[in-house]
N, C-alpha and C positions, 0 to 999 in steps of 0.2 A: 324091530319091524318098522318097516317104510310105509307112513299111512298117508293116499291122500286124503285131502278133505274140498272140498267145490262146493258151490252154492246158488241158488237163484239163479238155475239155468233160464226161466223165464221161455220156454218155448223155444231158443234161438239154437236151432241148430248147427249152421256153421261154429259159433260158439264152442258148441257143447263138443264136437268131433274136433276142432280144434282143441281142446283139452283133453281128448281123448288118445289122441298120438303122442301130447306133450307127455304124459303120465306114460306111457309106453316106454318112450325114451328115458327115462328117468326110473323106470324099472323099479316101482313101487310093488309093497306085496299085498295093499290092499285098499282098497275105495271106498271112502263116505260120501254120500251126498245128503248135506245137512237141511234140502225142502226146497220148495218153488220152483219146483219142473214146469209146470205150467204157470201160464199167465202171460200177457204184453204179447207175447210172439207167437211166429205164424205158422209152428211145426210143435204140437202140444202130445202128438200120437208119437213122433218118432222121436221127441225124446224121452217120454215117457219108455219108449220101450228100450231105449237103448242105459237109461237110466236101471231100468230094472235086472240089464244084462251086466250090466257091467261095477256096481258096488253091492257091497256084501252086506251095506246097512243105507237104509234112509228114512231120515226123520221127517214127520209133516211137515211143510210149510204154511202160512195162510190161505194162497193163493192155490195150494191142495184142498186144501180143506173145505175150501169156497165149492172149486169143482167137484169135491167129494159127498158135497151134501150134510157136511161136517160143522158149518158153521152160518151164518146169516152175515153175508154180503151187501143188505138191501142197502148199505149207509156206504158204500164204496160209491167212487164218482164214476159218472157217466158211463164214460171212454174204459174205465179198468173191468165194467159192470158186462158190457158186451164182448169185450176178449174173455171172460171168466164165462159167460153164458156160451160164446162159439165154440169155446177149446173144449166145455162140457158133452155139446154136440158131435166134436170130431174125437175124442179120444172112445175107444173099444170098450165096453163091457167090463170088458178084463183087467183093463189098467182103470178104470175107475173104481173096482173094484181093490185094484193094488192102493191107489190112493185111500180108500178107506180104511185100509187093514193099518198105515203107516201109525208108528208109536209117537206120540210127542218128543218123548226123548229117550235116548239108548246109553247103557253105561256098561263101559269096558275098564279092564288094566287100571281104573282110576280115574279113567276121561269119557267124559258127558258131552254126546251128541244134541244138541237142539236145535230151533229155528232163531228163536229169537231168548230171551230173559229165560233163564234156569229155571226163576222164580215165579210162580203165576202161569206156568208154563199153557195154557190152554188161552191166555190174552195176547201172546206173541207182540210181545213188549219187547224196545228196542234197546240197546248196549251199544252205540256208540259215544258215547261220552263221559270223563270221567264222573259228573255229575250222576247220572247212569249206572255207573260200576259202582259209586258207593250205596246206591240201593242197596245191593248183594252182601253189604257188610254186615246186615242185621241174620243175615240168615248163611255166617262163611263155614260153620261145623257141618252144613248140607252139601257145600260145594263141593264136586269132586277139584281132585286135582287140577286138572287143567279142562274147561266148558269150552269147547266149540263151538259159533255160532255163526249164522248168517244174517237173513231180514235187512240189514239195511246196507248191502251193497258197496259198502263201505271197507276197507283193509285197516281194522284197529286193534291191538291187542293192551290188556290191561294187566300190572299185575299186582295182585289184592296179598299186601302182609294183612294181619289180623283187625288193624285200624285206620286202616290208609288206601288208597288206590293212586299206583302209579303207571302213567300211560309207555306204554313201549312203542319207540320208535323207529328202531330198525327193523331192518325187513327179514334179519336171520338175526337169530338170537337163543340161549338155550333158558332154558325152562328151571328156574333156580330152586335149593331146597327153599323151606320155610314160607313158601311163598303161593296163591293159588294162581290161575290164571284165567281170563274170559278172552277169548280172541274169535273175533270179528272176521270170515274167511275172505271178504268180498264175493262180488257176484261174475259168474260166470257170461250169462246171458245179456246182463245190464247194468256196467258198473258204472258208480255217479260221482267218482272222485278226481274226474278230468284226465282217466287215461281209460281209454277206450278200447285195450286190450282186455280182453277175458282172461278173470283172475283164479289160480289156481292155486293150493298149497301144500306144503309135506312137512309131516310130524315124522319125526326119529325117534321111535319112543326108546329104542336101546340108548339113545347119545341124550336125548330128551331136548334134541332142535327141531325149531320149529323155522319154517322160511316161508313168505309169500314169495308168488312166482305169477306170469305176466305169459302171456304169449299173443301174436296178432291171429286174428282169422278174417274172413273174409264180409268185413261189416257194409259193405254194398247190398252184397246178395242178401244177407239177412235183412236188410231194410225195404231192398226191393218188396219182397215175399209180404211185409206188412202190408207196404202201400196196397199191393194187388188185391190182399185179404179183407181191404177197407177196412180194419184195423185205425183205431186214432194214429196220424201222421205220425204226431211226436213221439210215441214209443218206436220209431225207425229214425226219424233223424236226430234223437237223442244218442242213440248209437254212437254217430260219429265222433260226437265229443267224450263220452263217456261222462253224462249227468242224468 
């Protein structure tokens, strides 16, 4: 089975429908989105709903949680505090609603859907670094086989033998025995690793490859849409660069 997985759509809908054709093309048989449909950006209802049409599974994010009534936000800064207040205002009953229903984490076949850390799952603690992945060693008899995760926007994958973590670096790679894994999907809506395409991926779990994938969408218009929203500037012209 052809899985995708996406992440921290972040409200940006060009983004998000740019990923949505990309995965069409690519003729996957099924969609995760692993949290952060809302947040930063200026379209929190329509992705929300297109999020909810189109994957079979999605795990909370923070920035869910925040809008869901789910968590206390009060300690987030300014600028992230009135995007997480506005998008609570424009999103419907119904999808804040779906927001709150969403599981921390979902496990399939062997693979564990989250936001952020396996571990501590309800602190959405973050795994990009391998100082980070060996947290997970005290607790590797929990881990499923391979942990998909998002939160920090980042394209990183790790892979955990029983006393070591080692970072993987290519961008297709297959998924070894003996081995666990945590991978990082990057973010869709707002990626911060200096490419400014909306990040996309796909698990094979019959061949057991995994690949990041990249595509452009239309990051003007999604920037424009903040600036209008009076939205903090910099979640629009961060965009461009992809940080």
């Amino acid at each position: 089975m052809r899985i995708g997985l996406f992440s921290d759509v972040h409200a940006n809908l060009e983004a998000l429908e740019a990923v949505q054709r990309a995965y069409e093309r690519e003729r996957v048989d099924r969609l995760v989105c692993l949290g952060d449909v809302v947040g930063y950006g200026a379209d929190p209802q329509a992705c929300a709903e297109i999020v909810r049409r189109i994957a079979a599974v999605t795990t909370l994010g923070n920035h869910d949680a925040a809008v869901a009534g789910r968590m206390d936000y009060s300690y987030y800064y300014d600028a992230a505090r009135v995007a997480l207040d506005s998008h609570s205002r424009q999103l419907s009953t119904e999808n804040v609603e779906w927001l709150r229903s969403l599981p921390y984490e979902h496990r399939e076949l062997g693979l564990s859907y989250c936001h952020g850390s396996p571990i501590n799952l309800e602190e959405f603690e973050y795994v990009f670094a391998p100082e980070q992945a060996e947290l997970l060693l005290d607790s590797y008899d929990e881990l499923a086989r391979v942990t998909f995760i998002g939160h920090s926007h980042l394209c990183k994958a790790f892979a955990l033998p029983a006393t070591d973590v080692h970072e993987v670096v290519a961008t297709r790679f297959v998924v070894r025995e003996n081995y666990k894994y945590v991978i990082s999907v990057g973010s869709v809506g707002q990626p911060r690793d200096y490419d400014p395409r909306a990040s996309y991926t796909i698990f094979d779990s019959d061949e057991m490859v995994f690949e990041f994938k990249r595509v452009e969408y239309d990051i003007a218009k999604a920037a424009a849409k903040i600036f209008d929203a009076k939205l903090e500037r910099n979640f629009g012209n961060r965009l461009f660069l992809g940080v």
